[in-house]
N, C-alpha and C positions, 0 to 999 in steps of 0.2 A: 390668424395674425398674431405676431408675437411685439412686444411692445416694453417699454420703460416710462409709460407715459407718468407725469408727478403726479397727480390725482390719484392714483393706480399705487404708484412706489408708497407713498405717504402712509397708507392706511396700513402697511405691515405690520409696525409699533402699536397704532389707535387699535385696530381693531384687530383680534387674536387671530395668525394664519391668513392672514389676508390671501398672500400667493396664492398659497399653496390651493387655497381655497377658491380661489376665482380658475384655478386652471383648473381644479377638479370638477366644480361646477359645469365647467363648457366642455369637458367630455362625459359625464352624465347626462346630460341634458341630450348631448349630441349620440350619446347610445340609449336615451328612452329609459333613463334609471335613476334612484334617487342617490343625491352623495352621502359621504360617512355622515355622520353629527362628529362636528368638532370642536364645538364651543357650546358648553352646557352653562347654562346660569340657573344659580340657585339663590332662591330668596330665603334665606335661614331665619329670617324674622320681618315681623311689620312694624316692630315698633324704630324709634330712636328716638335719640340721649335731646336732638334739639328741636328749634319749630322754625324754624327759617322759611320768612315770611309770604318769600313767589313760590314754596313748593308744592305740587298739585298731587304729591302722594296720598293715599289715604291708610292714615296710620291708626294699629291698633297695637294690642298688649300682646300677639300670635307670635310663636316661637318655635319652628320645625322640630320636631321630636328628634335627637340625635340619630337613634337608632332605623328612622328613615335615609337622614345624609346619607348614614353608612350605606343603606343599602342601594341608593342610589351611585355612590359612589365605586362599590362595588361592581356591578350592571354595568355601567359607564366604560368601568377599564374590562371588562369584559366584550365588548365594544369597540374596542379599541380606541378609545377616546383619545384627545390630545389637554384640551383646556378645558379646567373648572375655575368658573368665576362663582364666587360669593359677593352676593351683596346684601339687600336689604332696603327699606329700613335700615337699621343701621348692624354693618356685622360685629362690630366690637363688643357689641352688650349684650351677645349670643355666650351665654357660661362655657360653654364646649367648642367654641372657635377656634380656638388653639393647637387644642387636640383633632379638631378636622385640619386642620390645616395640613398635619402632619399626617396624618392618615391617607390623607391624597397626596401625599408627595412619594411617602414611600408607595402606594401604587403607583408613581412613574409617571403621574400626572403633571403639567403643571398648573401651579397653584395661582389664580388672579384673585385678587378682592379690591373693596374699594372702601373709605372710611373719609369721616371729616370731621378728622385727628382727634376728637376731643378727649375719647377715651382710647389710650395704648394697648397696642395690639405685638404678640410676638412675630418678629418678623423672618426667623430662621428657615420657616419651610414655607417663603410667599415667594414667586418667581416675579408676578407682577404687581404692582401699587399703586391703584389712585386715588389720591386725595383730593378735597376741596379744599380751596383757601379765594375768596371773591377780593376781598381789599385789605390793605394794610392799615388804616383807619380801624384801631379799638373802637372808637365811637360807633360807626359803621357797623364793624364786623359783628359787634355785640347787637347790634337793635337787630340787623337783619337774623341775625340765627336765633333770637330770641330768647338769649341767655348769657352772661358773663364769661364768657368762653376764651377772648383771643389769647390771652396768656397762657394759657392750656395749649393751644393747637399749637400757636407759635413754637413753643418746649418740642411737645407729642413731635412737630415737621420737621425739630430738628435732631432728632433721636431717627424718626424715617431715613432722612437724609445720610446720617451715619451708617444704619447698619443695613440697609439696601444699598449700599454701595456696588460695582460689580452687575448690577439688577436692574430693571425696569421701575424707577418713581416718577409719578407724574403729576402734575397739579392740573386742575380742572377751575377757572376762576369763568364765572357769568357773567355776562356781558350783556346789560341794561341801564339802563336811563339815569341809576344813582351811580353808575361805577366805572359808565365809560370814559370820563374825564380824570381818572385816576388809573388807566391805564401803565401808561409809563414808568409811575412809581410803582406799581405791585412789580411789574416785572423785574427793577433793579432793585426790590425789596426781595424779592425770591434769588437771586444773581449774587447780590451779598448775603443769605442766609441758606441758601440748602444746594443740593447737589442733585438736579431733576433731569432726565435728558428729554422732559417737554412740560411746558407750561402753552397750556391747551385753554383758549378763550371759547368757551360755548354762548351759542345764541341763546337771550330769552325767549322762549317759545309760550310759554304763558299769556291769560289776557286779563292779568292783574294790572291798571294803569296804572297805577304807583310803578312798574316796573317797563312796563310796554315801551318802546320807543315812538315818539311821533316820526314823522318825516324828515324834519326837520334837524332834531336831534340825530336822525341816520346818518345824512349829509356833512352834519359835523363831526360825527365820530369818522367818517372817511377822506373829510378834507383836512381836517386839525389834531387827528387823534391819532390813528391808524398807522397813516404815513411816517411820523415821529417813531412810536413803535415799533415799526418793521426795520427802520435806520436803527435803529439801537440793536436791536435783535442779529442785525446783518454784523454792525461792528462787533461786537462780543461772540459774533462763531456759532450762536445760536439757532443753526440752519434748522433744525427739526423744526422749532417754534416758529422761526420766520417764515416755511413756507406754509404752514397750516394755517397759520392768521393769514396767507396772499391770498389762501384760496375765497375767505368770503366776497360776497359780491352785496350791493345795497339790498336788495331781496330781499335775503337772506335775514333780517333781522325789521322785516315789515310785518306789521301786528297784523296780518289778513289771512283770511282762513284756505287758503292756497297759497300758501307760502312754499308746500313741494307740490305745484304743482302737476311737477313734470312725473308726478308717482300716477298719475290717469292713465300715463300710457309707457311707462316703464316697470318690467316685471319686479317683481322683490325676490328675486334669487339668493338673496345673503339668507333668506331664512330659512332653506332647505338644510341648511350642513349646523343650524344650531337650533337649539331650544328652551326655554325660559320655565323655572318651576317655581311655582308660586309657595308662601311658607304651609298652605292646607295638602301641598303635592300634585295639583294641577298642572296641566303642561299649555305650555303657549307657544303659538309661531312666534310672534316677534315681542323684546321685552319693554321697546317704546308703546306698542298696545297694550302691552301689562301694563304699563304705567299709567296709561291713560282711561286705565276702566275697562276696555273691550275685551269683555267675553269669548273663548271659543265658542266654534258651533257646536262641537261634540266634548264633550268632556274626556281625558284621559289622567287618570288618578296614579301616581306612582308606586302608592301606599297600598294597594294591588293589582298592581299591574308591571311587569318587567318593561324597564326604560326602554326595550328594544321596540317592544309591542307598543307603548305611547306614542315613541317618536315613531313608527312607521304610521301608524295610524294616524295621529296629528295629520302628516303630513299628506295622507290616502285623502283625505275632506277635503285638503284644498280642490279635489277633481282637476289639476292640472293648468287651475288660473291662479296666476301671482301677481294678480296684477290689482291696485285699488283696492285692500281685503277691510276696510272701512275708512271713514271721511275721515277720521285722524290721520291717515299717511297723509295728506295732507297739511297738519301743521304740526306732527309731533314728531317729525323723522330726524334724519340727518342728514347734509350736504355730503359729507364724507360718505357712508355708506349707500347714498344712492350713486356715487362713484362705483363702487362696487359694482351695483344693478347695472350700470352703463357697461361700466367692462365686459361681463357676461355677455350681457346682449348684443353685444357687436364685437362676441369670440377674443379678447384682444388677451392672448396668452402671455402673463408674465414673465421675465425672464429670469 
């Protein structure tokens, strides 16, 4: 089946290769073989610059040895690789970011990372960029990140702005119980000050109450909140933004521990064709279970081991179930990329 469905279209931008990547998936799958790896992430450190107060990362002082990246990066384009993302922690406050940056681009790569803004980063050899930016309230934006920051980012997103032009910037703003009522104004606070082709609303998936949505609160963010938003978004041309925010549903932002539930009985295909390396050079199937603590079953170390031999092996453990690989798919996923898993699973070739 071949298809243009929006769910489908949408995630080309969000998520690196989408296409290319869901048709390669469904004839792998359909010839009994595993796909390339085409989206590598790499965690170049544990720490960062802020403490912003719903994040459920656990951060230390670990710093990936350059001379690893390299040789990952190397391996990679040996591979044939397409996308390296950098993140972290935070990747700005990595000494030698720079110079990675550029070092995967002259291999041919292209270059993603992701930062929130506080300290500048060069942007000459970055293909894709996403930042954070939650609200436009200094008052706010300072308690929540835990530091005297918005003046800095504010500056830092408009230096982004400028010289990603031509490129991929996007903002990433969280969408919880202190922020959804200032919806409207971030967004024509970002409209008048930077040049994004998405400003992307994430669900709090945390179960910090200060932040957690009641019911209640759902309800109004979809009958008084939401609706205003997608009007504004419609008239200003903002289609990329408009339909990502259409696609949530009330669900979606309910504080219950099957929030995906539909991951019980939908395989995770997206995590064959990528890989998640942690800043010690551990490999992981997916990097929302890095996030949330879950251990592989079998360890694969980069630091000796050729990324071909991780990633085949990583992926040899799953023994052929992708389905439910722990009770965090469940509430740490994403509505967007189980889009993906859907399309896979019912062949729906992109066009």
């Amino acid at each position: 089946m071949i298809t243009n469905n929006k769910e489908t279209i949408l995630l080309d931008n969000y998520w690196d290769n989408f296409k290319e990547r869901v048709n390669e998936s469904i004839d792998c799958i359909e010839a009994n073989r595993l796909p390339s790896l085409q989206r590598l992430t790499i965690h170049v450190t544990d720490s960062c610059n802020l403490s912003c107060e719903y994040c459920n990362m656990r951060f230390c002082s670990k710093i990936m040895k350059k001379e690893t990246v390299i040789k990952i990066i190397d391996e990679y384009t040996e591979m044939g690789g397409d996308t390296i993302h950098f993140t972290g922690g935070e990747p700005s406050i990595v000494p030698y970011i720079n110079e990675i940056f550029k070092y995967s681009k002259d291999k041919g790569l292209t270059v993603s990372s992701n930062t929130n803004g506080y300290k500048r980063m060069d942007t000459k050899n970055i293909d894709k960029l996403k930042t954070s930016f939650d609200c436009c309230s200094r008052e706010e934006f300072n308690r929540t990140m835990g530091k005297d920051c918005f003046d800095e980012v504010v500056e830092n997103m408009k230096y982004y702005s400028e010289t990603m032009k031509g490129k991929m910037l996007s903002i990433t703003a969280v969408l919880n119980r202190k922020t959804y009522k200032h919806m409207l104004e971030l967004v024509k606070f970002v409209e008048d000050n930077y040049h994004v082709y998405n400003l992307y609303f994430s669900n709090y998936k945390g179960s910090n109450l200060d932040y957690a949505f009641t019911n209640e609160e759902i309800t109004d963010m979809f009958e008084n909140y939401i609706p205003k938003v997608l009007d504004y978004l419609k008239e200003t041309g903002s289609e990329y933004s408009y339909k990502q925010l259409a696609l949530y549903k009330p669900h979606d932002f309910i504080n219950e521990q099957d929030r995906f539930a539909e991951n019980k009985v939908i395989p995770c295909y997206i995590q064959l064709s990528e890989m998640t390396i942690d800043s010690d050079g551990v490999c992981h199937n997916c990097s929302h279970l890095y996030r949330d603590g879950v251990k592989p079953n079998k360890v694969f170390n980069v630091t000796d081991t050729h990324l071909n031999d991780c990633f085949k092996g990583l992926k040899k453990e799953l023994k052929g179930n992708y389905t439910y690989l722990d009770c965090h798919c469940e509430t740490g996923c994403n509505t967007n990329l189980i889009g993906f898993n859907k399309a896979v699973m019912a062949k729906r070739r992109i066009l």
